[in-house]
C-alpha positions, -999 to +999 in steps of 0.1 A: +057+595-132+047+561-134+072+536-125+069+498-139+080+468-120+112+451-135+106+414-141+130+386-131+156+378-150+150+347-166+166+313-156+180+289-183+164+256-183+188+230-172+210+213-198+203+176-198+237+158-184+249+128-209+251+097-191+285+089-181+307+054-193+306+023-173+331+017-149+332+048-131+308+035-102+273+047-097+260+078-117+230+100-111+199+100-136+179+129-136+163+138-101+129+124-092+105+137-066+127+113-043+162+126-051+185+117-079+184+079-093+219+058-087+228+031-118+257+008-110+283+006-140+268-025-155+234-014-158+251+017-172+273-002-195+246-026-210+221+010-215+250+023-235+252-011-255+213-013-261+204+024-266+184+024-232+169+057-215+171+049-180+149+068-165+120+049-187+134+022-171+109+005-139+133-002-107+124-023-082+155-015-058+155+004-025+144+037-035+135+033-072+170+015-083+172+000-115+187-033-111+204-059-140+174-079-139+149-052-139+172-036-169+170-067-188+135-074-181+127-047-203+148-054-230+130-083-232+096-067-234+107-048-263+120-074-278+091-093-278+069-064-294+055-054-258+052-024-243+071-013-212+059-001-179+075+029-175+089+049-144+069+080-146+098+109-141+089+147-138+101+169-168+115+203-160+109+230-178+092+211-204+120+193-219+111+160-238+125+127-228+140+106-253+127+074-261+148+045-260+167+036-299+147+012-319+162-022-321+176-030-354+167-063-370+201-079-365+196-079-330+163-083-324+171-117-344+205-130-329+205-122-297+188-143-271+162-135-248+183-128-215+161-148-190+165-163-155+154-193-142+129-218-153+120-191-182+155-194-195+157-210-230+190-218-249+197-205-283+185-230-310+212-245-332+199-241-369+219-276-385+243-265-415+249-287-448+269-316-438+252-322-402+239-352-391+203-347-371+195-374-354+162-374-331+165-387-303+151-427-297+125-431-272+147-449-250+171-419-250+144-397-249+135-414-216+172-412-199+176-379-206+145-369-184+154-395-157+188-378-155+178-339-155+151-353-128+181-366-105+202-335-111+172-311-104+158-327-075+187-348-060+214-325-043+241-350-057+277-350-033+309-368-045+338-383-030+367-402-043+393-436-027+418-449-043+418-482-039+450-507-042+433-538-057+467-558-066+454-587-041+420-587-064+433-587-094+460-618-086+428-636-070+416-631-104+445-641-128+447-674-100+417-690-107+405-672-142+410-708-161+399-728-136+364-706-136+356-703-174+365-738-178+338-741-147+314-719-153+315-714-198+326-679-196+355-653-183+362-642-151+362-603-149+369-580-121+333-567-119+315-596-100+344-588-073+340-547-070+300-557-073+304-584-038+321-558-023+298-532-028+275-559-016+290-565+012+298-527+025+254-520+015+251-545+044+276-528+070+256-494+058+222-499+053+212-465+049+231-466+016+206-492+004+177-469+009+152-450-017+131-418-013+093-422-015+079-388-013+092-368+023+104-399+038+131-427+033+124-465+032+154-486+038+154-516+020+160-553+032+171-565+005+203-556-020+188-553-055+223-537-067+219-521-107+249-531-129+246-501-157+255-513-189+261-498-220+238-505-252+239-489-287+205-476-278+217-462-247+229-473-211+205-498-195+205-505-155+199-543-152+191-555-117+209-587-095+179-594-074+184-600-035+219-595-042+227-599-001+225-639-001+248-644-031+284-653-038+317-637-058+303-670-085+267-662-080+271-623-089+293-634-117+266-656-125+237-631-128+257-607-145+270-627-175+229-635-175+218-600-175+245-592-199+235-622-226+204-607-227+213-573-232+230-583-259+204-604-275+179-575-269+162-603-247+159-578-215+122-570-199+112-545-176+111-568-146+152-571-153+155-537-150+131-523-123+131-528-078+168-513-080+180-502-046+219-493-052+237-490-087+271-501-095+288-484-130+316-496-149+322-472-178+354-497-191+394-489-193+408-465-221+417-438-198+386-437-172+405-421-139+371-417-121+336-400-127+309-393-108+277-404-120+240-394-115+223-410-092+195-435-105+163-426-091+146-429-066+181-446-049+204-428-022+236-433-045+259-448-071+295-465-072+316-454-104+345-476-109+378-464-127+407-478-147+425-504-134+460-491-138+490-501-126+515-475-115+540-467-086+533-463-051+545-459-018+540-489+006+555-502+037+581-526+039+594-538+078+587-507+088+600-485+062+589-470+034+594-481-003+582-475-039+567-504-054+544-513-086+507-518-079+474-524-096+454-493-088+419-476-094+398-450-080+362-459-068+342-425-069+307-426-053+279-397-060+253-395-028+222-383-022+228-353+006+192-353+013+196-386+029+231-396+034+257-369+052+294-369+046+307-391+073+281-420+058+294-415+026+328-416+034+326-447+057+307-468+030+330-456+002+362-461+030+343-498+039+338-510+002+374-496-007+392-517+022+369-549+008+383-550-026+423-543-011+416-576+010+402-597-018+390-620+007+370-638-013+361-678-025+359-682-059 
């Protein structure tokens, strides 16, 4: 009798496991020669959202893990017609892998390339009836690359003083007539925040300092920037060898610089050899600000409202509320060059100035 051998019983192939919702912490893909692939519950969240087969998906983690970026990396290849580099992952028992879900047109025409870093571009606004385009002006064409230049290459620091200026501002109202009777035109509180700036660049020279490629030049002398505003844009006039002047003789270059800002009668010699700028964005609610630095400089004083309010002060020893004419001087710093406790002392230095008003007008 001839006996024949009994084959094996046959094995069902394995049943493909859906892939689980987000949340849930990492899942398993299907196995690779290296072990099973781990997804944390974003990258599984936005494959759900997208239609995404994972395991078509290139990882550049520890092991073959697929990452956000390298997740959206590919969306963006596919959404820019390209074609994928894919993970290559065995198939058992010849079972197809699914392709990832066509994008639909809707999407592939709203949604934004997800990029990082210098490759990132912002969605472009498409102007609806009623909008008013206006291109920008060469001028403001020009200070919009100065200040994403300062930003992107400056690491800027702020810090803030409150400053009691009730002795400036009496100084002021004192001899206000006298002066524009003097001098043909008004007295304002700028020339005396702009002397003691002045005055503090010279206690703290490294303040009055500019960056010329991997080093830093101290200057000798105080060209101090007044920005001013324009309807063209702000302008940055410059009060040249600022260091050997008077309260009168800042007053005096200012109400020059700002005559011819006004009569468009400004050249680029007014405006260039700045070494430290001074900003007065004006009253109507200003608390403080910090401004961009002005390139290549170290740093920039923003003045704030003069306001007055209630304080605390002392009285004979005790304490006692009193009305006083108050405003915040807020000054952004270069951290490249200046460190916090130079900052802080020439902010503290030009803050203490403007409380003793000692000044001869």
């Amino acid at each position: 009798v001839q006996v024949k051998p009994v084959p094996p019983p046959r094995q069902p192939a394995p049943t493909p496991q859906p892939m689980q919702a987000a949340g849930a912490g990492l899942r398993e893909a299907e196995p690779d020669e290296g072990g099973p692939r781990r997804f944390s519950p974003v990258v599984l969240k936005i494959a759900a959202e997208e239609g995404i087969d994972l395991s078509r998906v290139p990882g550049t983690g520890i092991g073959g893990r697929v990452s956000k970026r390298d997740l959206q990396r590919y969306l963006d290849t596919l959404r820019k017609g390209g074609t994928p580099s894919v993970t290559p992952q065995p198939q058992t028992n010849g079972a197809a892998q699914s392709s990832p879900r066509p994008m639909t047109t809707a999407a592939s025409t709203t949604q934004p390339s997800i990029q990082s870093g210098p490759g990132f571009k912002p969605p472009i606004y498409q102007p609806n009836e009623g909008d008013i385009v206006e291109p920008f002006t060469r001028r403001r064409k020009l200070i919009a690359e100065h200040m994403v230049y300062s930003k992107t290459h400056s690491p800027h620091v702020g810090t803030v003083a409150e400053v009691d200026v009730t002795n400036a501002m009496r100084l002021r109202e004192k001899h206000k007539t006298e002066f524009a009777r003097r001098e043909g035109f008004n007295l304002t509180f700028l020339p005396l925040a702009a002397a003691a700036t002045v005055r503090a660049l010279k206690e703290f020279p490294r303040m009055n300092a500019s960056v010329v490629g991997d080093s830093v030049v101290t200057r000798r002398e105080i060209n101090l920037g007044i920005a001013m505003d324009t309807d063209e844009g702000l302008l940055v006039p410059v009060i040249k060898a600022a260091e050997g002047m008077s309260v009168v003789g800042i007053a005096r270059a200012i109400e020059s610089l700002r005559r011819k800002v006004a009569e468009k009668k400004i050249t680029a010699d007014d405006l260039a050899g700045g070494s430290f700028t001074l900003s007065n964005p004006g009253r109507e609610g200003n608390l403080y600000g910090f401004a961009i630095i002005n390139q290549p400089q170290v740093g920039i004083l923003r003045m704030g409202e003069v306001k007055k309010r209630p304080v605390v002060v002392e009285v004979d020893g005790a304490d006692a509320l009193a009305i006083r004419t108050m405003m915040y001087l807020a000054l952004s710093y270069d951290h490249r060059v200046v460190d916090g406790v130079l900052g802080n002392s020439f902010l503290y230095r030009a803050a203490r100035i403007l409380e003793e008003a000692d000044f001869e007008l």
